[in-house]
C-alpha positions in Angstrom: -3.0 -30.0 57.1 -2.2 -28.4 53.8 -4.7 -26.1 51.7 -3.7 -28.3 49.2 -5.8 -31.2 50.1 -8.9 -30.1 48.9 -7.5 -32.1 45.9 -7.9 -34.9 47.4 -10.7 -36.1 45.3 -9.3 -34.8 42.0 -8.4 -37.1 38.9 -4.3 -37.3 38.1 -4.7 -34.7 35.5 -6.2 -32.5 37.9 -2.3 -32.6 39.6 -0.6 -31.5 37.0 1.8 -28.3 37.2 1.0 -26.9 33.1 -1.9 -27.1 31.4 -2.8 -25.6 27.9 -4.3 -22.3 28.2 -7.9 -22.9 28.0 -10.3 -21.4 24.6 -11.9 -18.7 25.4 -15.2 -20.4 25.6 -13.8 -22.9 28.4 -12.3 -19.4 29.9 -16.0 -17.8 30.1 -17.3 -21.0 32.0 -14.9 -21.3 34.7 -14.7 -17.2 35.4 -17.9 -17.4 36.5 -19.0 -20.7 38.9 -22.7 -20.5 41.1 -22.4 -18.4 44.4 -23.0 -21.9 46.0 -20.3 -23.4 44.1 -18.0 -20.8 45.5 -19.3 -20.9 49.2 -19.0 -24.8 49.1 -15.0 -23.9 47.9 -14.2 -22.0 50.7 -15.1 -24.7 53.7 -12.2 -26.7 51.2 -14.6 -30.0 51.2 -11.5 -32.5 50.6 -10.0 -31.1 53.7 -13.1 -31.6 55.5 -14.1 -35.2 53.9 -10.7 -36.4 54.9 -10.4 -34.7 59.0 -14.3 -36.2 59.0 -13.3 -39.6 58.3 -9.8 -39.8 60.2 -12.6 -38.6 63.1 -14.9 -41.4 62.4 -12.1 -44.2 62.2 -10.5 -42.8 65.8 -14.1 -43.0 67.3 -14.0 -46.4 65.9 -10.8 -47.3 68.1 -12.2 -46.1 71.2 -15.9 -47.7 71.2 -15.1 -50.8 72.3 -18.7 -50.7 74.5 -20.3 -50.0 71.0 -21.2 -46.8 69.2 -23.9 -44.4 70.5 -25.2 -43.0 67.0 -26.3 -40.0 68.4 -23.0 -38.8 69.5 -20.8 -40.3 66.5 -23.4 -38.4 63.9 -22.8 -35.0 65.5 -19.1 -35.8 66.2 -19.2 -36.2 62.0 -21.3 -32.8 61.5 -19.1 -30.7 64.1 -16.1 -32.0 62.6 -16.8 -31.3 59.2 -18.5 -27.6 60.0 -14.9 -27.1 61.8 -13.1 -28.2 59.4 -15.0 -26.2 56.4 -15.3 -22.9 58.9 -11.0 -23.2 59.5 -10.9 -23.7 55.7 -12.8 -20.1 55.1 -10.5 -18.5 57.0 -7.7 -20.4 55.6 -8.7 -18.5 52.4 -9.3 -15.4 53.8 -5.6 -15.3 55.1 -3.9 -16.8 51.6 -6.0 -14.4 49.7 -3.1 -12.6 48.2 -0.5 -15.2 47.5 -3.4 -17.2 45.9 -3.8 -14.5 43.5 -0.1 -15.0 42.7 -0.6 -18.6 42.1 -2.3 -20.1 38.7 -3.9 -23.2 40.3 -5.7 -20.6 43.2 -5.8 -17.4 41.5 -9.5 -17.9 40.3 -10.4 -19.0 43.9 -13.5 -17.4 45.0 -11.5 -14.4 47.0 -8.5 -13.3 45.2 -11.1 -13.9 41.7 -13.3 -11.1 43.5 -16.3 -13.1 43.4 -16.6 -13.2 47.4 -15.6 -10.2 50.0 -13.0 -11.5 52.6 -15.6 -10.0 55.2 -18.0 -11.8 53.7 -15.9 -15.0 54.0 -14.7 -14.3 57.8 -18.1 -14.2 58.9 -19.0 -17.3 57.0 -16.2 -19.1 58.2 -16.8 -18.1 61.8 -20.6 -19.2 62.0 -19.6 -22.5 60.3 -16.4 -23.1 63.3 -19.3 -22.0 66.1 -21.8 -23.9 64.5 -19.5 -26.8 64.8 -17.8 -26.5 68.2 -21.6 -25.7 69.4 -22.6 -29.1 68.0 -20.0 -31.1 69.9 -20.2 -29.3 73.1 -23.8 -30.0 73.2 -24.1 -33.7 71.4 -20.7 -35.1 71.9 -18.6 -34.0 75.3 -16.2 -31.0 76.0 -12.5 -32.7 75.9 -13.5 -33.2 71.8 -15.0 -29.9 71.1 -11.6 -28.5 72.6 -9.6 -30.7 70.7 -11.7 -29.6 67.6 -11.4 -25.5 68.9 -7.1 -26.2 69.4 -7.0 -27.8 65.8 -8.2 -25.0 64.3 -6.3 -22.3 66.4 -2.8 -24.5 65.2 -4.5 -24.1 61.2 -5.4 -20.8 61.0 -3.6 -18.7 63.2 0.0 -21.2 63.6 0.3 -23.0 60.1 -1.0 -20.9 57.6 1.3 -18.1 58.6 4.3 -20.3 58.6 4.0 -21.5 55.5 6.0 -18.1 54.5 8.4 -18.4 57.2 9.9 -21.8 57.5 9.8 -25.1 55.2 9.3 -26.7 58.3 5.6 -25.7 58.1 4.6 -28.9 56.5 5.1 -30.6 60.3 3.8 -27.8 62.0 0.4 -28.1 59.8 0.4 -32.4 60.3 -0.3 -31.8 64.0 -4.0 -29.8 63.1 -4.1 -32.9 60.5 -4.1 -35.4 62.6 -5.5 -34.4 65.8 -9.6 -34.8 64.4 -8.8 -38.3 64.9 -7.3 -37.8 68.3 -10.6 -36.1 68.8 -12.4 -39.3 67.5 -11.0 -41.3 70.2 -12.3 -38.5 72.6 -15.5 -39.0 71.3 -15.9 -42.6 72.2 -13.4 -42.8 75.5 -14.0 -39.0 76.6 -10.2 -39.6 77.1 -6.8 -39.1 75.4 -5.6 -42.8 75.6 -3.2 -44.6 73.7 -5.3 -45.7 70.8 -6.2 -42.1 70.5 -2.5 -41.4 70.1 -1.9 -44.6 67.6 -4.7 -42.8 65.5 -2.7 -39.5 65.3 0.1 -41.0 65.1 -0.8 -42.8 61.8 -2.4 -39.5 60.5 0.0 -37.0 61.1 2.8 -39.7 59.0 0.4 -40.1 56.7 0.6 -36.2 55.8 4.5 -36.0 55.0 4.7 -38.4 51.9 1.2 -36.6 50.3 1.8 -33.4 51.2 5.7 -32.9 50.0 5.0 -35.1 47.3 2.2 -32.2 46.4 4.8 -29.6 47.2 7.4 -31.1 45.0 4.9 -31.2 41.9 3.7 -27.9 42.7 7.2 -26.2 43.5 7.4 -23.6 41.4 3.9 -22.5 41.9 4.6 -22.4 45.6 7.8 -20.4 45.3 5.4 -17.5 42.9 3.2 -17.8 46.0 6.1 -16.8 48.5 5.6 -20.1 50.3 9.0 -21.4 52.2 8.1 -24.9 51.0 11.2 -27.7 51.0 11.4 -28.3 47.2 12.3 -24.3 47.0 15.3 -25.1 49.1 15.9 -28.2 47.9 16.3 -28.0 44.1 17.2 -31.6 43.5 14.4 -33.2 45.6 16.6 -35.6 47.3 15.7 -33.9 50.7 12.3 -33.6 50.1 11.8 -37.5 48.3 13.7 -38.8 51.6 11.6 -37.1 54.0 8.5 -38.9 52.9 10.5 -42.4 52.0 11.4 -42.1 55.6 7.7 -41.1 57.3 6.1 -43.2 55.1 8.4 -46.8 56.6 7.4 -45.0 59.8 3.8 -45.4 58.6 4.4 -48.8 58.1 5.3 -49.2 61.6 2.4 -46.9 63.2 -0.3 -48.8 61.2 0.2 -51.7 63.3 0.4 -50.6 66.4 -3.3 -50.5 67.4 -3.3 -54.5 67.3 -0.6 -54.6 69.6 -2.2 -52.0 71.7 -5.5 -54.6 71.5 -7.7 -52.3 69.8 -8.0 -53.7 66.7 -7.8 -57.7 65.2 -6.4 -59.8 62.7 -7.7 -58.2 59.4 -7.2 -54.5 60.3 -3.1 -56.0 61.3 -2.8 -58.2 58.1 -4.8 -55.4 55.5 -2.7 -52.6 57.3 0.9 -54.6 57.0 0.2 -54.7 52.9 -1.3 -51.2 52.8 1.7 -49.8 54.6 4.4 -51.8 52.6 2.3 -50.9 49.4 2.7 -47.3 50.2 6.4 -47.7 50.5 7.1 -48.2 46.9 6.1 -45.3 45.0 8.1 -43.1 48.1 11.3 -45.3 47.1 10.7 -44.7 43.4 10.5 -41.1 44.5 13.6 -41.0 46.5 15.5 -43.4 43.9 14.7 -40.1 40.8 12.8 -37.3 42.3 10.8 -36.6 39.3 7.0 -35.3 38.9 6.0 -38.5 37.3 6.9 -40.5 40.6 5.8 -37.6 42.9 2.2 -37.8 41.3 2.6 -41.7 41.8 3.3 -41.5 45.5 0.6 -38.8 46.3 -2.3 -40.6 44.4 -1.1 -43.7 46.6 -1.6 -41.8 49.7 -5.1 -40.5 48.3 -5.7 -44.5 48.0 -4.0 -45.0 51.9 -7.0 -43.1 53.9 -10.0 -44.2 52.5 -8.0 -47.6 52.4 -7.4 -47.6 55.9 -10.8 -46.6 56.8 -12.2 -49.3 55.1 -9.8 -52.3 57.4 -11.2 -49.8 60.4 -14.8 -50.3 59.5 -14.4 -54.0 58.7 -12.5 -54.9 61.8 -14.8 -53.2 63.6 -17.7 -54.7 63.1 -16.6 -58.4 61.9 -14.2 -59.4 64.6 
């Protein structure tokens, strides 16, 4: 789960490695965003938006007796107030290479705006607000899964992302296991269709988040981040990691009709929207350029709300 993906709902410019330096009118009215503006940055809403709907679509694969509102609307809430509290600390820890980097520099932290004390304690009532909520509204196998993703974020990921390139795999596994929690929610178990819901997840991370890293690559070396693309100067490596998850994504999209979870619409919407995904990952591997980078990761911004969408309609028209 990469700090990156709080660009999830960002236009294609937004992506973009250079930008013109701004006038100095434009300069004076981005220094200086709302307090509330700045506190909403650091729960990192896109990283929350997305772990609160993976949640919501694994719930969806284990209610097969039907939803009980009450517990799906607080396994939403305490997934998302986890989610934004790891996020806060997230930015408490990256404080310093942040201020290194020109797309994070004016971040509410490293900018000055907000104390990292400040920020701790806000991310840490936001993370016990949110494990509170599901130990009380949803049932205790979930709020642990929701406690162990964000022990793997904060304290596991974010400090390997200086280490080892291999952080990107470490930091899927937090990705992916809201919607393992999801599952939990509905089954109070950690079945197979819980699994098939990670599963899809975690793949789904590796094209959009080294796509990300190769656009961003020079940005993340200024950082001090031990991302592929530093190590991997023609992008071949990096462009056939995610041509290769994302035929596995192909494959993992499936496999919750053939577990008998989901129907005929989920199968024949997930078939095309796996295959679909496939071609801007080839185009990547075939030239590793930023053009085709930015191609593949607004295609997997497409995939999860996409894929929610066959959940939701299998769900409740089959």
């Amino acid at each position: 789960m990469s700090a990156d993906a709080d660009r999830l709902s960002r236009p294609a410019g937004a992506f973009s490695i250079t930008a013109p330096p701004p006038s100095h009118g434009t300069l004076a009215l981005n220094a200086a965003p709302s307090r509330a503006a700045d506190f909403r940055v650091l729960l990192k809403p896109g990283i929350s938006i997305f772990v609160t709907v993976t949640a919501a679509a694994g719930y969806l694969f284990g209610a097969t007796a039907g939803i009980d509102l009450p517990a799906f609307v607080a396994l939403l809430a305490g997934t998302a107030l986890t989610a934004g509290g790891s996020g806060a600390l997230n930015h408490v820890w990256e404080r310093r290479p942040d201020a290194l980097m020109a797309r994070t520099r004016n971040r509410p932290i490293p900018s000055g705006r907000i104390r990292a004390d400040v920020a701790v304690a806000y991310g840490l009532a936001a993370l016990a607000l949110g494990l509170a909520v599901l130990a009380l509204f949803v049932n205790s196998l979930t709020t642990w899964l929701a406690a162990l993703t964000s022990v793997a974020y904060v304290l596991v990921y974010t400090p390997l992302k200086r280490k080892t390139w291999h952080n990107t795999f470490v930091g899927a596994v937090p990705g992916a296991l809201p919607a393992l929690g999801g599952y939990a929610a509905a089954t109070g178990t950690l079945g197979a269709g819980g699994w098939a819901a990670f599963a899809i997840v975690f793949l789904w991370q590796l094209p959009h988040f080294f796509s990300l890293a190769w656009m961003y690559r020079a940005d993340y070396a200024n950082g001090g981040f031990a991302m592929l693309p530093s190590f991997d100067p023609s992008g071949r490596k990096t462009a056939f990691v995610a041509l290769v998850s994302s035929l596995l994504l192909v494959i993992a999209g499936v496999v919750p009709t053939a577990l008998g979870i989901t129907g005929w619409i989920y199968l024949i919407g997930m078939a095309g929207l796996g295959t679909w995904f496939t071609l801007p990952a080839f185009s990547f591997f075939n030239a590793p350029t930023d053009p085709r980078a930015r191609r593949l990761l607004l295609a997997s911004i497409v995939y999860v709300p996409a894929f929610f969408a066959l959940v939701v309609l299998d769900y409740f028209l089959l």
